[in-house]
DRENKEDO-827430 format. One line per field, with one value per residue (C-alpha): residue in one letter; y, z, x. Coordinates in steps of 0.2 Angstrom, whole numbers. Layout:
N
code = (A, ...) .
y = (Y, ...) .
z = (Z, ...) .
x = (X, ...) .
***
This chain:
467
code = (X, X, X, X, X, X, X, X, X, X, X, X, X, X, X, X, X, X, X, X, X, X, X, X, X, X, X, X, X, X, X, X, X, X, X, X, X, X, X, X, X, X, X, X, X, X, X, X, X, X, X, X, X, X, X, X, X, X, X, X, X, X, X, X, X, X, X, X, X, X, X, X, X, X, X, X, X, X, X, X, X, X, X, X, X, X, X, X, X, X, X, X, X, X, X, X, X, X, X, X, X, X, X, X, X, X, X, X, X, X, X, X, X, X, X, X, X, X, X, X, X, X, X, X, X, X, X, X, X, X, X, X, X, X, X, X, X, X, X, X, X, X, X, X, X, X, X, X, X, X, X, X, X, X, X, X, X, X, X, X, X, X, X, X, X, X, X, X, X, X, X, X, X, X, X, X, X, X, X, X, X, X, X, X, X, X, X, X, X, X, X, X, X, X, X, X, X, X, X, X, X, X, X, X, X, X, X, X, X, X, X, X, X, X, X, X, X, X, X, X, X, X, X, X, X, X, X, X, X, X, X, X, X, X, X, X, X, X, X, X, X, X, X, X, X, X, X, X, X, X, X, X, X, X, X, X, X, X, X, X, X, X, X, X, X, X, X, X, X, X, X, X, X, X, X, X, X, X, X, X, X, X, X, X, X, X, X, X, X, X, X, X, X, X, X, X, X, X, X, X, X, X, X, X, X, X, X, X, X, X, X, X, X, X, X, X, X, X, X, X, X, X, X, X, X, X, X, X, X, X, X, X, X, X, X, X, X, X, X, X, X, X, X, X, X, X, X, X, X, X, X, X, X, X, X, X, X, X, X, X, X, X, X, X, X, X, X, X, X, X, X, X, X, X, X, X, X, X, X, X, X, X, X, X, X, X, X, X, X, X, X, X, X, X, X, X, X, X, X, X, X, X, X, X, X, X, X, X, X, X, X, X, X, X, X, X, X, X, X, X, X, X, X, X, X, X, X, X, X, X, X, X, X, X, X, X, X, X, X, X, X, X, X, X, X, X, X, X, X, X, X, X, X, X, X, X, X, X, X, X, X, X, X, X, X, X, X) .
y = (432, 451, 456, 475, 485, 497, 507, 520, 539, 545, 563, 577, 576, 592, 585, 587, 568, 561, 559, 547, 540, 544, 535, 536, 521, 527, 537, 541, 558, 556, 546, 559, 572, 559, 556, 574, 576, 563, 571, 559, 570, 569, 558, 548, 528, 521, 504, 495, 482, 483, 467, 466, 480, 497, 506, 498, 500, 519, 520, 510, 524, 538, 535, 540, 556, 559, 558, 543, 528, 512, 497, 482, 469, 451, 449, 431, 435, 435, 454, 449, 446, 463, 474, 464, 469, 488, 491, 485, 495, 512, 517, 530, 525, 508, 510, 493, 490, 484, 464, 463, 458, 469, 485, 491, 491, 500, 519, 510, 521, 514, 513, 520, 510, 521, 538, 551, 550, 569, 579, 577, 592, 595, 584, 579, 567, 553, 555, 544, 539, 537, 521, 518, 501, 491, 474, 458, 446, 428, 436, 422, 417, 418, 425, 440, 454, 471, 475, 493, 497, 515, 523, 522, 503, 502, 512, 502, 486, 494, 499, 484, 474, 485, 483, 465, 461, 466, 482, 496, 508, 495, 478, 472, 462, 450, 452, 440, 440, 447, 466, 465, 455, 463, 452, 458, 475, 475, 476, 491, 500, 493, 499, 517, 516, 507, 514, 495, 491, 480, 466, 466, 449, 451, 433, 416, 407, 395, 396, 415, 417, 404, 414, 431, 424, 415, 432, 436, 453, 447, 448, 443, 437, 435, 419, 407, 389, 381, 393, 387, 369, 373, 383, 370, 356, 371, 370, 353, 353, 367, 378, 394, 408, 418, 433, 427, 431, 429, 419, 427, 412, 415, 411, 394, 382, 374, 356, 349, 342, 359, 365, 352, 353, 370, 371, 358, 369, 382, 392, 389, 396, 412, 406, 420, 419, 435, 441, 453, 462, 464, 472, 456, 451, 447, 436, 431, 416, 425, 413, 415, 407, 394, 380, 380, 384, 374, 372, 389, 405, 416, 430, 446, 459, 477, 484, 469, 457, 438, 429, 413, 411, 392, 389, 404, 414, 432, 448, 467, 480, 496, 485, 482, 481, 496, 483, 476, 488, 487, 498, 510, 510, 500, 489, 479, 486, 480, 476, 490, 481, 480, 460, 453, 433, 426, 409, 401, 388, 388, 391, 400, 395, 402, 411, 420, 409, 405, 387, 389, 372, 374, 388, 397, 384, 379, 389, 383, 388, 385, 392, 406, 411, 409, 401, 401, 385, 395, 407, 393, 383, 395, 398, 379, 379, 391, 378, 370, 354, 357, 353, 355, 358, 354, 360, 356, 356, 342, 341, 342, 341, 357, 366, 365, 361, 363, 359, 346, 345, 333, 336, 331, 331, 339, 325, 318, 327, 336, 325, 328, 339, 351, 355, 356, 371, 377, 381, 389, 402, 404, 402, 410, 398, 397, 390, 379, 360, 351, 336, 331, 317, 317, 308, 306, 315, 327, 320, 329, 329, 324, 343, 346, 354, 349, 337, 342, 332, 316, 323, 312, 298, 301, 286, 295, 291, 295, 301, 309, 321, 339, 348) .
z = (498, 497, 481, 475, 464, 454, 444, 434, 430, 413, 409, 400, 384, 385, 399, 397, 404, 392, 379, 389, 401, 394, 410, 427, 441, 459, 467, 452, 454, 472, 468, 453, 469, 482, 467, 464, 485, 483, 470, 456, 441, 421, 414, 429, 428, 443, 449, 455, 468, 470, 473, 468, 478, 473, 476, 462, 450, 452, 451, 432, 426, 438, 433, 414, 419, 429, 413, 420, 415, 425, 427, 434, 446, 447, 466, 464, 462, 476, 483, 476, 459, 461, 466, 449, 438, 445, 442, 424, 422, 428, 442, 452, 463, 468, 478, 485, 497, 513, 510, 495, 497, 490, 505, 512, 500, 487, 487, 492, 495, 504, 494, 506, 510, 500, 488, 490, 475, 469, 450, 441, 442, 438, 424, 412, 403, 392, 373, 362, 359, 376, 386, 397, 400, 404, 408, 410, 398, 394, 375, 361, 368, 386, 402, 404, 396, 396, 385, 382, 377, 372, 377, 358, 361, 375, 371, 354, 362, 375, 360, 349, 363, 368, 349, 352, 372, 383, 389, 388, 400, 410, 407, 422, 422, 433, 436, 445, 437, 443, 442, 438, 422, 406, 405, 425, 419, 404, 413, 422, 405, 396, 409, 407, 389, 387, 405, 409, 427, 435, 451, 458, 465, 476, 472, 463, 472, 462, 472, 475, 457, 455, 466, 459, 441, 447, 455, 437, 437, 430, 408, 407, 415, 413, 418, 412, 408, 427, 434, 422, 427, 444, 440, 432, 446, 457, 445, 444, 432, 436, 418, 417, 420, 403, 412, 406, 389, 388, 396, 389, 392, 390, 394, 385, 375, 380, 381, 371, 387, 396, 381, 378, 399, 397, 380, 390, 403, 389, 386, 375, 384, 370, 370, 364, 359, 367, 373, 381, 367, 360, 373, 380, 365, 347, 342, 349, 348, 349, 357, 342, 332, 344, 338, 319, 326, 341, 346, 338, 346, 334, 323, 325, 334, 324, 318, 322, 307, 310, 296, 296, 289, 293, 302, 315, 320, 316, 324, 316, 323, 331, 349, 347, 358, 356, 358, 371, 384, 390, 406, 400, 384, 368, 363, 353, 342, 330, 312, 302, 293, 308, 308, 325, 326, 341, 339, 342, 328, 318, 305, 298, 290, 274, 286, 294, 311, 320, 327, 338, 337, 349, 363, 360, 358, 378, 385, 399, 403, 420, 427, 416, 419, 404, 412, 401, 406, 405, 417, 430, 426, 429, 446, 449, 444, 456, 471, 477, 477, 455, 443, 428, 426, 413, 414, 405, 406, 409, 406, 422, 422, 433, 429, 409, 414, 430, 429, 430, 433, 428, 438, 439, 456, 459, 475, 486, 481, 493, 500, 495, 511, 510, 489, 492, 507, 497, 479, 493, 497, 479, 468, 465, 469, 451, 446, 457, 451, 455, 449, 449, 447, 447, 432, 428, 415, 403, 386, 373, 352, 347, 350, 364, 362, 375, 369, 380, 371, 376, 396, 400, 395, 406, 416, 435, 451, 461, 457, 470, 466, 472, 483) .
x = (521, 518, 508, 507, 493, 502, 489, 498, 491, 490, 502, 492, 502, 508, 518, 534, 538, 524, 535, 545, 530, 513, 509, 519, 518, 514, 529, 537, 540, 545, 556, 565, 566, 575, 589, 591, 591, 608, 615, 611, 613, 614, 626, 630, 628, 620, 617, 601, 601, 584, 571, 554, 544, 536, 553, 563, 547, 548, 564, 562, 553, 562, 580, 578, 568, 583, 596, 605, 612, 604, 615, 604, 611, 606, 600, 602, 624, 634, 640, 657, 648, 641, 657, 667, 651, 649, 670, 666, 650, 661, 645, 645, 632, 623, 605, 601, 589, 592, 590, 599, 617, 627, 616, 631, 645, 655, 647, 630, 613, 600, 583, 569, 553, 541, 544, 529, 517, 520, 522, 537, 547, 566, 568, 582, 579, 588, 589, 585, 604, 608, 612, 596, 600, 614, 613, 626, 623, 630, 632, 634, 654, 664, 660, 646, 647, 637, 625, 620, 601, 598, 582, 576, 576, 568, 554, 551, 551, 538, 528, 531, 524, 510, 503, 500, 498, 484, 494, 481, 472, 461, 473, 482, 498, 504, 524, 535, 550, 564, 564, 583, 582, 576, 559, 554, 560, 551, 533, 537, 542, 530, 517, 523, 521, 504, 496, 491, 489, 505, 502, 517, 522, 539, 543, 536, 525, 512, 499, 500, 500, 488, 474, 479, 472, 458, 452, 449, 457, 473, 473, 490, 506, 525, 532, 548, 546, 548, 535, 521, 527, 522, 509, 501, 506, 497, 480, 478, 462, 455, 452, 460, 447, 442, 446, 464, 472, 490, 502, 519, 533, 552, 569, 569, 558, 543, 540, 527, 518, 518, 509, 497, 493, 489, 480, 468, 465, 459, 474, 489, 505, 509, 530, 541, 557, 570, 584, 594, 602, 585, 577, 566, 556, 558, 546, 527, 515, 499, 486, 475, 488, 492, 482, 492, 508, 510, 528, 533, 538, 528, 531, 543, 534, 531, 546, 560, 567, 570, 582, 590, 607, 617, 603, 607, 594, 598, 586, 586, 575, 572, 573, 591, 605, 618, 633, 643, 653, 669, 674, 657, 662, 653, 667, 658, 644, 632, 638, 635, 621, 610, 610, 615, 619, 611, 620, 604, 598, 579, 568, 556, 542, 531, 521, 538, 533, 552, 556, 571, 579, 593, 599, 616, 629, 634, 623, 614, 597, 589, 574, 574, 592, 606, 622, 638, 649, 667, 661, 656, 671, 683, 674, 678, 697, 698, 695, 712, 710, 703, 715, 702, 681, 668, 651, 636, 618, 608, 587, 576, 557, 557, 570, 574, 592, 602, 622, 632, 650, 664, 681, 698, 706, 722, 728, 712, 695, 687, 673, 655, 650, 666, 663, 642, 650, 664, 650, 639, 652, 660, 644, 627, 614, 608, 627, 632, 632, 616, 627, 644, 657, 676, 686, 704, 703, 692, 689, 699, 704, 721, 725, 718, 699, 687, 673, 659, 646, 654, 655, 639, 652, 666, 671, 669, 676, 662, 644, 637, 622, 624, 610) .
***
């Protein structure tokens, strides 16, 4: 595990980039100088296959100085994954770095080890309107689509969350999560804006994590639900120093022991309830309203709007998505009244504190990633001995949920080895069925509509478990 200090400078504020970065990460402006050197100018939209290192972290706060479009690219998806995603997002250019597995391909420039730490110079940067970000996203229906943040969004979820985390000048955050989703992403941006120090972690790994907080330099940290399980498997009894003051938990609900098991060790996990669309965050559990809100993922952050309408959770705010893209173009866009309709089901109480009750409808969430069951499906059908594929999620102590898989043979099915090495090749790692049985059939209504809450009572063939 390799582990990163990333200690940003503050800008005069008459500098011209302080109105974007009132504070720049290390290499920054090196890193501005290297895009223009490859003739990355205004208005181009340019991927990033970057992992966690100091590299991609620069080029989170270069690439909006520069005027361009970023396009992030889950590591964790295969490089045919990656070359469907970057024909839909219209890039120009994709800079990966040399161990991710899309290095190499489709107009590909190789990300160097380290960018000079020099003044910004030769700037251009994005306006407020402009699409900063652009991320796939399981949406609320079918496959992953591509969802546009301008830089006006970014900045105000930034600042939103610099209002009520231990962001500032002399904090220091711990990030492990993936720099390529919007939460990993997120710390960066919120470091530029809030000038808080960021640890860098190039991976998860309990017990790394675990020494970097009990060094007590460590105020807060980003994690999703399976890494605090491990975390706290990592801690045994041991107290959590005082030194820390937020443990920020997304990508899906808590369980009610997770958060009694870290309470005891003296701080309650602060659960948050996000998404893509919105830019990471919508709603916080502050620890100091743990203790009379336990369960609850807290209230909107400054400036964003939670309602509830047929017990749908519906967000409105600065921090908002510009909509959906199709080919580079915003196909979809918000309704005109601002309101957008997570598909995710809660309340709110008196106090405007927001249960979520229930994840998108389908969705699957497992360690942190959102899996949609068509998209996986249709990956399935595609194997030559698949007639038909149901997938669902099914609960795990570590994970949240991993899937599962009922299938209908076309002839013989293929035996367990020959799938397990056919979903290695065809499927992210995150995707691939972790169980799966073979039926004769899927169970349907009289007209035809797939009943996928009754697939844990398909009569099966076989039930092997997947690996």
């Amino acid at each position: 595990m390799t582990a990163w200090t990333l200690t940003p400078r503050a800008l005069l504020p008459g500098h011209p980039a302080a109105v974007w970065w009132p504070y720049l990460l290390p290499g920054v402006g090196g890193a501005l100088v290297w895009l223009r050197a490859h003739g990355i100018e205004r208005g181009q939209r340019i991927g990033l296959a970057g992992l966690n290192t100091p590299t991609t972290a620069a080029l989170l706060q270069a690439l909006p100085l520069a005027g361009v479009t970023t396009v992030l690219f889950n590591r964790r998806l295969t490089a045919d994954d990656v070359e469907a995603q970057a024909t839909r997002a219209q890039v120009d250019r994709v800079l990966t770095e040399a161990s991710h597995p899309f290095a190499g391909r489709r107009k590909t420039i190789a990300i160097p080890a380290a960018f000079a730490d020099q003044p910004i110079a030769d700037a251009t940067p994005l306006a407020d309107g402009d699409a900063a970000l652009v991320l796939f996203t399981s949406g609320t229906s079918g496959t992953a689509k591509a969802a546009r943040l301008s830089w006006a969004a970014l900045r105000h979820a930034a600042d939103a969350a610099v209002q009520v985390l231990p962001l500032a000048p002399g904090s220091t955050w711990l990030g492990c999560l993936p720099l390529d989703h919007i939460g990993g992403a997120m710390v960066i941006l919120r470091s530029g804006r809030g000038g808080g120090t960021v640890v860098l972690h190039d991976g998860f790994d309990a017990e790394a994590v675990t020494q970097a907080i009990d060094a007590g330099e460590v105020h807060g940290a980003s994690v999703v639900p399976t890494m605090l399980h491990r975390l706290l498997a990592a801690r045994g009894d041991r107290p959590w120093p005082a030194t820390l003051r937020c443990l920020l938990t997304g990508g899906g609900p808590l369980s009610s022991d997770i958060i009694a098991r870290s309470t005891a060790l003296g701080l309650p996990p602060s659960q948050t309830y996000g998404l893509t669309e919105a830019a990471s965050q919508v709603c916080t559990l502050l620890p100091h309203d743990a203790a009379a809100h336990a369960g609850s993922a807290g209230r909107a952050l400054p400036g964003m709007q939670v309602r509830i309408v047929d017990d749908v959770i519906q967000v409105r705010g600065p921090a908002l998505f510009s909509g959906y893209e199709t080919d580079g173009v915003v196909s979809e866009p918000l309704p005109a009244d601002g309101w957008f309709s997570t598909g995710d089901l809660g309340e709110l109480d008196a106090d405007g504190f927001l249960t979520v009750h229930d994840r998108r409808t389908d969705l699957i969430l497992s360690g942190g990633e959102n899996l949609y069951p068509a998209e996986i499906e249709a990956a399935l059908e595609r194997h030559p001995q698949i007639a038909e594929a149901s997938v669902y999620g099914v609960a795990d102590a570590e994970w949240g949920q991993v899937v599962a898989a009922v299938l209908v043979a076309r002839g013989d099915p293929p035996n367990d080895d020959a799938f397990t090495a056919w979903c290695a090749e065809h499927l992210a790692g995150f995707k691939r069925p972790r169980r799966w049985r073979w039926a004769r059939e899927l169970p349907r209504t009289a007209t035809g509509k797939l009943q996928r809450h009754l697939l844990g009572e398909t009569s099966a063939t076989s039930s092997p478990d997947g690996h």
